[in-house]
C-alpha positions in Angstrom: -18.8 -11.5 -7.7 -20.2 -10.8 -4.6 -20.2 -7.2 -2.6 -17.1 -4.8 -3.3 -17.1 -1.8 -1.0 -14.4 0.7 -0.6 -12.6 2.0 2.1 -9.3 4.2 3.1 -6.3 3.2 4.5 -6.1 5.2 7.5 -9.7 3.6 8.4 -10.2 1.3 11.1 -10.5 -2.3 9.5 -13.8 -3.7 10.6 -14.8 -7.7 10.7 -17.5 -7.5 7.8 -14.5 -5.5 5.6 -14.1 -9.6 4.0 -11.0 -9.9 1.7 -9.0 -6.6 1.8 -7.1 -5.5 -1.1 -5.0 -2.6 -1.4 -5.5 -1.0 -4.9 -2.1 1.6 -4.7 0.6 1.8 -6.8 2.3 3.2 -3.3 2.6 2.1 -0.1 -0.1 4.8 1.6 2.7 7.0 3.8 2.8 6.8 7.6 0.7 3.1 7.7 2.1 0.7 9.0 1.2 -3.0 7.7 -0.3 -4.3 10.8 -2.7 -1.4 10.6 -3.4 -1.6 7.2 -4.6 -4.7 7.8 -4.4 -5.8 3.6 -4.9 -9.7 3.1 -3.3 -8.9 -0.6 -1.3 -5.4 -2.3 -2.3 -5.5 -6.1 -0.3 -2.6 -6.9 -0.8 -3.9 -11.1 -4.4 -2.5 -11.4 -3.5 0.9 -9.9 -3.5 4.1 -12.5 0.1 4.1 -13.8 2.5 6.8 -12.3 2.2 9.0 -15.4 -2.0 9.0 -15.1 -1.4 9.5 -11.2 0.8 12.6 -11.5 -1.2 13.8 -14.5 -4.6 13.7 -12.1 -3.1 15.0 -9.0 -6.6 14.7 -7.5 -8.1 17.7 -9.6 -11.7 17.2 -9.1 -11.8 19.3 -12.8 -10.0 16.5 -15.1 -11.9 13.8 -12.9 -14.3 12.6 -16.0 -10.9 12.6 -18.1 -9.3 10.7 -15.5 -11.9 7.9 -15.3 -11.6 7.5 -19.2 -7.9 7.6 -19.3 -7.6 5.3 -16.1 -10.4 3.1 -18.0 -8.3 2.5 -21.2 -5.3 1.2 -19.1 -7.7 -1.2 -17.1 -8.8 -2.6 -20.7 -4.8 -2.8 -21.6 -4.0 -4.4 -18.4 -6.5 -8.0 -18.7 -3.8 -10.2 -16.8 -3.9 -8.3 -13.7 -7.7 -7.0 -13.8 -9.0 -10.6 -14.5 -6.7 -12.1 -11.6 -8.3 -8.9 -9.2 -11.6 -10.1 -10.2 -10.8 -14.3 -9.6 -10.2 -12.6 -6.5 -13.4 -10.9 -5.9 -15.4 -13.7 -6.5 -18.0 -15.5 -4.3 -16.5 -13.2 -1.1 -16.9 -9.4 0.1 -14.0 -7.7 -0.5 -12.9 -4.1 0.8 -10.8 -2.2 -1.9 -8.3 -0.5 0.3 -7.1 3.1 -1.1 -5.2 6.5 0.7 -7.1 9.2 -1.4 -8.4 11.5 1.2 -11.0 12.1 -1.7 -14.0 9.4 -1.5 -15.5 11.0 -4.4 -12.4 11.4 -6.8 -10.4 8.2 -6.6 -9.1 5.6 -9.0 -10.5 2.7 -6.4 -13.9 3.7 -7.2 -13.6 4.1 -10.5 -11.4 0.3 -10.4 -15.1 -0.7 -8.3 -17.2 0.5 -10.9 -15.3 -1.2 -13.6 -15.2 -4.4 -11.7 -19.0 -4.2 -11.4 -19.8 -3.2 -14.6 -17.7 -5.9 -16.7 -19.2 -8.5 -14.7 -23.2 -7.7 -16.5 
């Protein structure tokens, strides 16, 4: 796997952004798909609705979040391992909406990524 980096919807895409993926379960509201500019949607890898709601971008059940999000990246192999054939040999932008860059399931679906590939 080459570089992953991360990036939000509503951001400009830029030349060196490589493959972009969007990594919602939702289409991010108000974006159009010209703007967007995703090359693919792989809505299969994003927390399921439950998780999503449960979160609700509370900062104070982040580390719970990352572990629960983590267990249903380990349940879903199909769509993870297609993700990563992907990712491979290119740089690729995941694409997200959180306005959080600090609390979001993309960098937590990065970190995986990166971590099952040692």
């Amino acid at each position: 796997m080459a570089e992953i980096r991360l990036k939000r919807a509503y951001e400009e895409p830029a030349s060196d952004d490589g493959l972009r993926i969007l990594v919602e379960r939702l289409w991010p509201r108000g974006l159009t798909r010209e703007r967007a500019g995703v090359d693919h949607w792989v809505k299969e890898v994003a927390p399921s609705t439950e998780l999503r709601r449960w979160f609700n971008h509370d900062p104070a059940r982040w580390g719970e979040f990352q572990k629960r999000y983590r267990a249903e990246l380990r349940q879903n192999k199909d769509a993870v391992e297609e993700l990563r054939q992907r990712c491979r040999g290119q740089t690729v932008t995941l694409v997200y909406a959180a306005r959080d860059e600090m609390h979001n399931a993309a960098l937590v679906l990065k970190n995986y990524l990166e971590e099952s590939e040692h």
